[in-house]
C-alpha positions as CSV (number, residue, x, y, z in Angstrom):
1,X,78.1,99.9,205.9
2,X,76.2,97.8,203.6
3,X,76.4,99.6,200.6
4,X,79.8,101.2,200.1
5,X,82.8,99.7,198.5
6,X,83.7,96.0,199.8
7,X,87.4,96.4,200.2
8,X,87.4,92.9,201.8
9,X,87.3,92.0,197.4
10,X,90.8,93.2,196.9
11,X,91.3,92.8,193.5
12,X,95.3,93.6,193.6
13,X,96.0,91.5,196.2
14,X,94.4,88.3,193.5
15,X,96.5,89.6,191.0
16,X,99.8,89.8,193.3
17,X,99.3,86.2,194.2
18,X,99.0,85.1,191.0
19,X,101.9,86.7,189.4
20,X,103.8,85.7,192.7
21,X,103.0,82.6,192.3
22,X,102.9,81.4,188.4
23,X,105.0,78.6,187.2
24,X,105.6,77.0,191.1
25,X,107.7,73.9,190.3
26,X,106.6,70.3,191.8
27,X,107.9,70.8,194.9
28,X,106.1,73.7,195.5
29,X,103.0,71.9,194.9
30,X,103.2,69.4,196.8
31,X,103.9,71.4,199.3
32,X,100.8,73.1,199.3
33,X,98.8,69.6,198.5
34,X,100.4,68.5,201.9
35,X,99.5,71.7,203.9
36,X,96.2,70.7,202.4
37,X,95.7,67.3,203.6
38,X,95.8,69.2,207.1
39,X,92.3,70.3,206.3
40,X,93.1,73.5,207.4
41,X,92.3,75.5,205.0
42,X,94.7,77.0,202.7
43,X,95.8,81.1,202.4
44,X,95.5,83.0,198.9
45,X,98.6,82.3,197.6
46,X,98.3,78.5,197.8
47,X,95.3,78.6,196.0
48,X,97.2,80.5,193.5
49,X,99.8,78.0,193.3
50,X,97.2,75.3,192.6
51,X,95.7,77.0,189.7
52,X,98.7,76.8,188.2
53,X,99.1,73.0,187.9
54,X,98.8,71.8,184.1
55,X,100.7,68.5,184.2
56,X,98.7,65.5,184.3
57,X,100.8,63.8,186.9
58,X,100.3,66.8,189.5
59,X,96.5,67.0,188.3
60,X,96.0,63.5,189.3
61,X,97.8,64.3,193.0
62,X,95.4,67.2,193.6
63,X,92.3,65.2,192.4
64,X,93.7,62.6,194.8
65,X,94.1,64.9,197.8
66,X,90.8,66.3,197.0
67,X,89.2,62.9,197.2
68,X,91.2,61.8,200.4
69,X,90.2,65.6,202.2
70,X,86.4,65.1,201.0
71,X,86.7,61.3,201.9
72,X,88.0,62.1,205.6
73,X,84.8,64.8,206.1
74,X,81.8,63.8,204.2
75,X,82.7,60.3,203.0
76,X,80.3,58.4,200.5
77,X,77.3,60.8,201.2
78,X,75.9,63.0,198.5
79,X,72.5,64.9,199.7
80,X,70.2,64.7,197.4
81,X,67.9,68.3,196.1
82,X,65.7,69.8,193.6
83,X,65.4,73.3,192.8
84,X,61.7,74.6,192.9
85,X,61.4,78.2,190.7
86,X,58.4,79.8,191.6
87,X,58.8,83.0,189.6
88,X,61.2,84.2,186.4
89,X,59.6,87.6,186.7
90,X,62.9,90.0,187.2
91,X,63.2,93.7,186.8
92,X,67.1,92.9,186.1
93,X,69.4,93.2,182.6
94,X,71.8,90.6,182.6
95,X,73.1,89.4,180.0
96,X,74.0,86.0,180.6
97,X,70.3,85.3,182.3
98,X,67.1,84.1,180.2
99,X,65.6,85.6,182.9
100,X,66.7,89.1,182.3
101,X,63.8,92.0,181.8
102,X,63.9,93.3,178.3
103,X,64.0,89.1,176.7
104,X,60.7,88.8,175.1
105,X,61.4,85.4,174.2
106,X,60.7,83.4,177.8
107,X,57.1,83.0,178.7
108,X,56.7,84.4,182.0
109,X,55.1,83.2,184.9
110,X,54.6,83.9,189.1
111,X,53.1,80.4,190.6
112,X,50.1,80.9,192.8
113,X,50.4,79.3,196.5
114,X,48.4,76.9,194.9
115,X,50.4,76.3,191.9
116,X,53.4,75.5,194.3
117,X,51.4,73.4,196.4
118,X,50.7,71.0,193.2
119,X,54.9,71.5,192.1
120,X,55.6,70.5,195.6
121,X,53.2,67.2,196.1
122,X,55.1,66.5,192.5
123,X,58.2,66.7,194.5
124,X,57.2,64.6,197.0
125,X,55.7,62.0,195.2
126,X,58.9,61.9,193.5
127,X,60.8,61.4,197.0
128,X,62.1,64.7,197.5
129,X,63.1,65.8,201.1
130,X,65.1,69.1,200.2
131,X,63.7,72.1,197.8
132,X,66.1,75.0,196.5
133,X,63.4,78.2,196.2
134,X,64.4,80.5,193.4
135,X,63.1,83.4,192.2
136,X,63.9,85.9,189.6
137,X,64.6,89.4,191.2
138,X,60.7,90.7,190.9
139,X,57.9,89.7,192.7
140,X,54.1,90.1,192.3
141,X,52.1,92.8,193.9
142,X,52.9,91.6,197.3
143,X,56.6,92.0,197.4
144,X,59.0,89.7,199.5
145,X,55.4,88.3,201.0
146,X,55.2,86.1,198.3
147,X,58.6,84.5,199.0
148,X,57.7,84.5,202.4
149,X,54.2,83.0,201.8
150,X,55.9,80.7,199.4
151,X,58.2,79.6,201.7
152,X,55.4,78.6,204.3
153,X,53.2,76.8,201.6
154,X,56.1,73.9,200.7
155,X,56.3,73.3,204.4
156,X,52.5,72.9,204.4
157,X,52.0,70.6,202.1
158,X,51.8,66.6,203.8
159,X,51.7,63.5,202.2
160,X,51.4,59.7,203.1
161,X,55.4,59.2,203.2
162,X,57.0,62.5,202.9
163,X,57.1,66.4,202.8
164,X,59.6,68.8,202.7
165,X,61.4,69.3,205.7
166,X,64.1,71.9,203.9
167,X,63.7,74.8,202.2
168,X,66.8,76.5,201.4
169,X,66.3,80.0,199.3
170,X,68.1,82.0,196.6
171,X,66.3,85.5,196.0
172,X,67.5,88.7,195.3
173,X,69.4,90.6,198.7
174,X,67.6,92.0,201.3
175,X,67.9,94.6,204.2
176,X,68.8,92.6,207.7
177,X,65.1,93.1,209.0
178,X,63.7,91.4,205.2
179,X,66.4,88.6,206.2
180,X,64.9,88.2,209.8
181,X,61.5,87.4,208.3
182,X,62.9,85.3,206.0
183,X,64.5,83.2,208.8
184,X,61.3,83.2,210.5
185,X,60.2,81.2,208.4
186,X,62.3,78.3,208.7
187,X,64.5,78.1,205.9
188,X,68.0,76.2,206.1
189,X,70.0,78.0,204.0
190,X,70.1,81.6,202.4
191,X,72.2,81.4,199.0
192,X,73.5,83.9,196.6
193,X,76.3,84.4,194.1
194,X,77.7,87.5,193.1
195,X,78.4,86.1,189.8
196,X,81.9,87.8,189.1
197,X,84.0,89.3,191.4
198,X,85.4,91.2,188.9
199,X,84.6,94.4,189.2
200,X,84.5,96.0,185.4
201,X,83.3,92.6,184.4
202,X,80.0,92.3,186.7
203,X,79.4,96.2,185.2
204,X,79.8,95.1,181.6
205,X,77.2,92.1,182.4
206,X,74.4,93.6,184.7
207,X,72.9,96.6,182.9
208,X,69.5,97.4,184.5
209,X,68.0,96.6,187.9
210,X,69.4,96.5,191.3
211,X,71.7,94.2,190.4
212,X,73.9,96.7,188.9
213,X,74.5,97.4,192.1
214,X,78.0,95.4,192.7
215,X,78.3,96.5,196.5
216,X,74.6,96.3,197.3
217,X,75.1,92.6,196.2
218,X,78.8,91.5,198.0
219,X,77.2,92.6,201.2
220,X,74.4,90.4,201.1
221,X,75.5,87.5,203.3
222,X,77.0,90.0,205.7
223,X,73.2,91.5,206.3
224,X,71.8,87.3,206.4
225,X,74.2,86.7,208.9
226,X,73.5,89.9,211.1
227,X,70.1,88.7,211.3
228,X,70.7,85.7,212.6
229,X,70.5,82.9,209.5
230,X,74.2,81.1,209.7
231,X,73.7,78.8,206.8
232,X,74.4,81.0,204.0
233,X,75.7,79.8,200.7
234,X,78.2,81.4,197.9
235,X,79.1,80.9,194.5
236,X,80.3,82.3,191.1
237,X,78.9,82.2,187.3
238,X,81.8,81.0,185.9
239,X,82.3,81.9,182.3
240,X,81.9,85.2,182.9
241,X,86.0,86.5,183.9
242,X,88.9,84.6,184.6
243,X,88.4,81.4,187.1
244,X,91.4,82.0,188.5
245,X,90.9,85.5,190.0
246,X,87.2,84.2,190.9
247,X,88.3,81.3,193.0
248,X,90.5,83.7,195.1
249,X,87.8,86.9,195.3
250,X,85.7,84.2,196.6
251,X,88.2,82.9,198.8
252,X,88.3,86.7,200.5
253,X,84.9,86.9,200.2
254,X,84.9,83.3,202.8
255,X,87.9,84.9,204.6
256,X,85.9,87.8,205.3
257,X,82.9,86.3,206.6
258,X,84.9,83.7,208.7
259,X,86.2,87.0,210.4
260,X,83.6,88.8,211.6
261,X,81.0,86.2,212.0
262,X,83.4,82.8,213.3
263,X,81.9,80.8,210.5
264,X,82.1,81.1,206.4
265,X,79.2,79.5,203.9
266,X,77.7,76.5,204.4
267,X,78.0,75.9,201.0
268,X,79.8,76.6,197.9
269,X,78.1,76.2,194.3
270,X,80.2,76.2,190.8
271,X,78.0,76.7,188.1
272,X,79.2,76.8,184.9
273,X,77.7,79.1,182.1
274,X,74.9,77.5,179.7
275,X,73.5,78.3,177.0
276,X,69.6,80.3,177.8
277,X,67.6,81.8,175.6
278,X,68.7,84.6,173.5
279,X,71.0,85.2,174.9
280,X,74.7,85.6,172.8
281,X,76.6,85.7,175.9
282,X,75.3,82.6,177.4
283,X,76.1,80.8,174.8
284,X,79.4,82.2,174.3
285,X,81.1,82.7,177.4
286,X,83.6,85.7,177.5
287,X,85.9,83.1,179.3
288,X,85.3,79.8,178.6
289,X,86.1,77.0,181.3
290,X,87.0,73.9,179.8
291,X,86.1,70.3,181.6
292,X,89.5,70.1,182.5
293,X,89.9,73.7,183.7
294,X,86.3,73.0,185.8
295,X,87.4,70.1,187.5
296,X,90.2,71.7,188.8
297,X,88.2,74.3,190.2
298,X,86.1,71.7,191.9
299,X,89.1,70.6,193.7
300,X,90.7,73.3,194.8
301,X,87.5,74.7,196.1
302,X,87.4,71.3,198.1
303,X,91.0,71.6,199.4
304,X,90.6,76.0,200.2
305,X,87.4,75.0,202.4
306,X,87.6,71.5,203.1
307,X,84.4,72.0,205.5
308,X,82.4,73.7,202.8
309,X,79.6,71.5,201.1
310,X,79.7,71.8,197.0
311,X,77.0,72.6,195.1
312,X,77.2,70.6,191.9
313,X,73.7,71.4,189.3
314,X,72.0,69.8,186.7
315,X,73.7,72.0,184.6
316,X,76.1,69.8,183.9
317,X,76.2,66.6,182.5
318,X,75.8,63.2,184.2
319,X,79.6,62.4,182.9
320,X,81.3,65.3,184.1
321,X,78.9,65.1,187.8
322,X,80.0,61.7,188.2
323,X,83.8,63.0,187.4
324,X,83.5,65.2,190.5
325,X,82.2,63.5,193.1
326,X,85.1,62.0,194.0
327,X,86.9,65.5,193.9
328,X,85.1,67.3,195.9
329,X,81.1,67.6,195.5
330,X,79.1,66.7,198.4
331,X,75.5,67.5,197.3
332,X,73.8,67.4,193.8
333,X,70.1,68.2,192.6
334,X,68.3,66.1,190.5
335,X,65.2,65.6,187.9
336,X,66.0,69.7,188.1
337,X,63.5,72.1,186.1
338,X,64.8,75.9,185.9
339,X,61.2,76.9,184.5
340,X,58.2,77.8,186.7
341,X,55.3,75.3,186.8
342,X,58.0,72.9,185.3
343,X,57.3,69.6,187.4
344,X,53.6,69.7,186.9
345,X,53.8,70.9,183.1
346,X,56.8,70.9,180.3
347,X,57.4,74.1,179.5
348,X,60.8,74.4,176.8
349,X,60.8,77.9,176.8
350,X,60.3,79.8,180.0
351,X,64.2,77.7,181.9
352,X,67.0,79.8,183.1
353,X,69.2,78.2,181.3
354,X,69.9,74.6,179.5
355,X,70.1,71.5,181.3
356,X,72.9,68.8,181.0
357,X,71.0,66.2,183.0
358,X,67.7,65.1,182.4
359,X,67.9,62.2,184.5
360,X,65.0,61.3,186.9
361,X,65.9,61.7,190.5
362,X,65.2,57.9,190.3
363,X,67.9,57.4,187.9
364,X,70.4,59.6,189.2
365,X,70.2,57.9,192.6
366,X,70.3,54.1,190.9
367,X,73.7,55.5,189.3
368,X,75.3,57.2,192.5
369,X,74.4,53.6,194.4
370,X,76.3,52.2,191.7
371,X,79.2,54.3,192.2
372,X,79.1,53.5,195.4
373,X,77.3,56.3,196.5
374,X,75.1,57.4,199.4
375,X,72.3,59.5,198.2
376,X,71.3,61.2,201.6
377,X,68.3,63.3,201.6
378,X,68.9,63.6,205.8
379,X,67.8,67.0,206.7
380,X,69.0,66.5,210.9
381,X,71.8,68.7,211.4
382,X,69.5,71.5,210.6
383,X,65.8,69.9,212.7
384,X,68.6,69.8,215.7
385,X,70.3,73.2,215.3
386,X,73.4,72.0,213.8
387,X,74.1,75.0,211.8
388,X,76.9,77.7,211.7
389,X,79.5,77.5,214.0
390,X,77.4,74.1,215.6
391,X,77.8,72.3,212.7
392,X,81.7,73.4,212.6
393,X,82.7,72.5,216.3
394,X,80.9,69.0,214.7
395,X,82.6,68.9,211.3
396,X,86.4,70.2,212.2
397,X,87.0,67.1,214.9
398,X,85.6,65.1,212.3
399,X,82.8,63.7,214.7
400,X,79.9,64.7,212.4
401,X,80.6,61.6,210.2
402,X,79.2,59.7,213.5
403,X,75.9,61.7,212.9
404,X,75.8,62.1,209.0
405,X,76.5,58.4,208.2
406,X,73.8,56.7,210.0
407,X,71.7,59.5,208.8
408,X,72.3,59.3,205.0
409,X,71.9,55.3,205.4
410,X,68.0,55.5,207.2
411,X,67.5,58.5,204.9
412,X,68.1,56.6,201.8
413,X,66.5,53.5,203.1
414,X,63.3,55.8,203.1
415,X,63.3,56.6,199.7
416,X,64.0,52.7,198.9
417,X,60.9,51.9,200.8
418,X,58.6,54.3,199.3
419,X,59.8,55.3,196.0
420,X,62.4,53.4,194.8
421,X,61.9,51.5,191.7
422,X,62.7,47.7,192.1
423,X,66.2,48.3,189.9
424,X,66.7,51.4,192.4
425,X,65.7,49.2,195.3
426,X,67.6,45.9,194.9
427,X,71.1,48.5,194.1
428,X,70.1,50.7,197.1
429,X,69.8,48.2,199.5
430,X,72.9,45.9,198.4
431,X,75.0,49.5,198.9
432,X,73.3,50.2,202.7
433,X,74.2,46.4,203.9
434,X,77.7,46.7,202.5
435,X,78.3,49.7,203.8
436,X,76.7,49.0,207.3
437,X,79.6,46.1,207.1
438,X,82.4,48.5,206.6
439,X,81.9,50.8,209.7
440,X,82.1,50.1,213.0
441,X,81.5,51.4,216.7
442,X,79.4,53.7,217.5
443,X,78.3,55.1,214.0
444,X,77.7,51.2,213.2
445,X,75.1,50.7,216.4
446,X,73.7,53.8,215.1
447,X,73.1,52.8,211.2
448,X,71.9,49.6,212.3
449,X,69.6,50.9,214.8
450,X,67.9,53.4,212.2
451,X,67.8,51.3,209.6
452,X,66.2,48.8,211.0
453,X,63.2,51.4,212.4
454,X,62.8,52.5,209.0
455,X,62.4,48.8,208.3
456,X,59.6,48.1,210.2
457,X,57.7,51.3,208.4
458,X,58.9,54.2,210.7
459,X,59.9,57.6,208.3
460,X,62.3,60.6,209.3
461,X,64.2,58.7,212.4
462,X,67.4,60.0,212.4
463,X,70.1,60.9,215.5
C-alpha cells in the first residue's frame, strides 16, 4: 500500500477547481469568508475561490477573517521553538537543498550524543522548552539509532530551571515498525513535507536518493499514524511550483488523512524558499511567492484548517513574521541555527539555507510581548495525552483555550523568572497582568492560580 501511486493527490481535480473557480466576483467571496467564520473547514473549491482574491479591499476581509478564526481558537498565544540539527549528512540530490549529496561546498558534520548534549544545555540556558530534531536524510554507522539515541539524549539533559520537555522530529520516512520506535521514545510530533505536490515538478527537483521516490514520501504520515504517533505535521517548499495547486494537494493530502485516521496534522508549516549554498535554484525559485502572495497563503491555510497550528520559521524576516501573526501563525521558532553544532559554535557555511531572523529568542519574545503577544513555551497538552483526535474533541468546542491560556501565561512567567532580561521582564510581566484582567471565569482562577505558583519559585505547573 505504501508505496504505489497516491491517488488521494489528484492533480486534475486541483486544476478543475481552479479553472472552475477563477475570477469569483465579491459575492462569491464572501460567501466563502462566511462559510469560513464557521470554522468548519472549507472544501477544495473554496480554497480555490480564495486564491483568486487580488483586490486590496477583499485581501483585507480575508486577513480579517483569518485573524477573527485564529483569534476564536488560539487567541494571543504563540509557542515558542528552536530547531536543533544534529546531522546535514544526506545521501539525497535536491536541488533546492544545501544539504544535498554531491555540494562540496557545506562542511559536513554528524554531532556526537555528546555534542548534542552541550547544543541542548545551550538551549536551555537560553530558556528553551521545545526542540525541532532535524536531520539530513543519512545517518552515521548506526542508522535510525542515532536519531533514536539522539532523541533520548535532549530529554536527558537537566538543568537548575529547565530541560526539554518536547522533542518533536523531522527525518527522512520510515517503515511503520521504524515509526513505532520512534514513538517510543517520546517524541510529540512527527513532521515532514513533501515539498511539491506536483508531480513532474518534485521529479525535476530530487535527482538522487530516496527521495526521488515521490510515493515512498506522500505515504509517510500514513505509515506515522498506523503506528500509533497522532501528532504528525505537513508542509510545502514553496517556490518550487505554483502555490495555488500546492495549497489544495495539500488540502487532499489533510482530507485524506482526516479520512482514514479521524484526525489530519497537528501542524502545518509554510516555508518559503531561501537562498543555500550553491545552489542556483535556491536562490532563484522556479515560482517565486511574493510577500503579498505569501501572506495570503498564510491565511487561507488558517481558514481551510482552522484547528491546524502554523508553522512560521526563521526563515523569514522579523517584518513579514510579525505581518502574520495576526493571520494565522500560531507557533514560531526563534534564535534558529540550520547548521550542526550551530548554538555552541558559528559556523556560516555548513546552514540549510539563509536566515531572515537573527533575533535572540530573548528579543523575539520582548517584541511578541509588545505586540501583545503570548510567547507560550507550555508543552501540557502533550505530558497529558492531549494529542490527535484528544486534542480535537478539546479544540473544535473551543474549550482548549480554558487549558492553553492559563498555560501559556505560567509558561511565560517561567521564562520571565529565569531568563528574561530586565527589558524582557518588566514587558513580559505588564502583558501577563493585563491579560489576567481581560479573562474571566474559570480560565481566570486558573491563570491566577499558576501564576502565582510560579511566583513563589515553582517551574512546569500547568493544568
Amino acid at each position: 500500500m505504501y508505496n504505489v501511486p497516491a491517488d488521494f493527490i489528484n492533480e486534475q481535480k486541483v486544476w478543475d477547481a481552479l479553472e472552475n473557480n477563477q475570477n469569483p466576483d465579491v459575492s462569491r467571496i464572501r460567501e466563502v469568508l462566511a462559510r469560513a467564520n464557521e470554522m468548519k473547514g472549507l472544501t477544495l473549491d473554496e480554497v480555490a475561490v480564495l486564491t483568486c482574491i487580488q483586490e486590496p479591499e477583499m485581501l483585507e476581509e480575508l486577513y480579517n477573517t483569518a485573524n477573527k478564526v485564529k483569534d476564536t481558537i488560539y487567541g494571543k498565544r504563540l509557542v515558542m521553538f528552536a530547531p536543533l540539527y544534529i546531522s546535514n549528512l544526506c545521501a539525497n540530490e535536491c536541488l533546492y537543498c544545501a544539504f544535498r549529496a554531491s555540494n562540496k561546498g557545506i562542511n559536513r558534520h554528524a554531532l556526537s550524543q555528546e555534542h548534542i548534549a552541550r547544543e541542548v544545555e545551550v538551549l536551555i540556558k537560553q530558556g528553551h522548552k521545545r526542540v525541532l530534531l532535524v536531520a539530513g536524510e543519512s545517518y552515521p554507522k548506526e542508522g535510525l539509532q542515532y536519531v533514536l539515541d539522539s532523541v533520548k539524549t535532549i530529554y536527558s539533559v537537566k538543568s537548575e530551571h529547565g530541560e526539554i520537555r518536547r522533542v518533536n522530529v523531522n527525518v527522512a520516512p520510515l517503515t511503520v515498525d521504524e515509526f513505532k520506535a520512534l514513538k517510543n521514545t517520546g517524541i510529540g510530533t512527527y513532521q515532514i513535507f513533501q515539498e511539491t505536490y506536483h508531480r513532474e515538478t518534485y521529479a525535476k527537483v530530487h535527482k538522487g536518493g530516496k527521495k526521488k521516490d515521490y510515493n515512498w514520501r506522500v505515504w509517510a504520515l500514513h505509515r506515522a499514524m498506523e503506528a500509533g504517533i497522532d501528532d504528525v505535521g505537513i508542509g510545502v517548499l514553496f517556490g518550487l511550483f505554483d502555490y495555488r495547486f500546492e495549497i489544495l494537494a495539500m488540502i487532499q493530502h489533510i482530507n485524506e488523512l482526516e479520512d482514514k485516521f479521524g484526525v489530519g496534522p497537528h501542524t502545518i508549516s509554510v516555508p518559503r524558499m531561501e537562498p543555500a549554498t550553491n545552489s542556483d535554484m535556491a536562490s532563484n525559485p522556479p515560482y517565486p511567492v511574493s510577500d503579498a502572495d505569501f501572506k495570503k497563503i498564510v491565511a487561507i491555510l488558517r481558514l481551510a484548517v482552522p484547528y491546524t497550528g502554523i508553522i512560521m520559521s526563521t526563515r523569514e524576516t522579523a517584518k513579514m513574521r510579525r505581518e502574520t501573526f495576526a493571520m494565522g501563525v500560531s507557533q514560531i521558532s526563534a534564535g534558529s541555527k540550520t547548521n550542526p553544532g550551530g548554538y555552541e559554535e558559528e559556523d556560516d557555511i555548513s546552514g540549510q539555507f539563509s536566515l531572515g531572523d537573527h533575533r535572540s529568542l530573548d528579543e523575539v519574545i520582548r517584541d511578541v510581548a509588545a505586540m501583545g503577544y503570548i510567547p507560550s513555551f507550555c508543552t501540557a497538552c502533550y505530558r497529558l495525552g492531549r494529542t490527535g483526535q484528544d486534542f480535537m474533541d478539546l479544540a473544535k468546542p473551543g474549550d482548549i483555550k480554558l487549558h492553553c491560556g492559563p498555560n501559556a501565561l505560567s509558561s511565560f512567567k517561567e521564562y520571565l523568572q529565569n531568563f528574561g532580561s530586565p527589558e524582557t521582564v518588566e514587558a513580559g510581566n505588564q502583558l501577563i497582568q493585563q491579560t489576567i484582567e481581560n479573562m474571566s471565569g474559570v480560565a481566570r482562577q486558573r491563570a491566577e492560580k499558576l501564576v502565582k505558583r510560579v511566583e513563589s519559585g515553582r517551574d512546569d505547573v500547568y493544568c
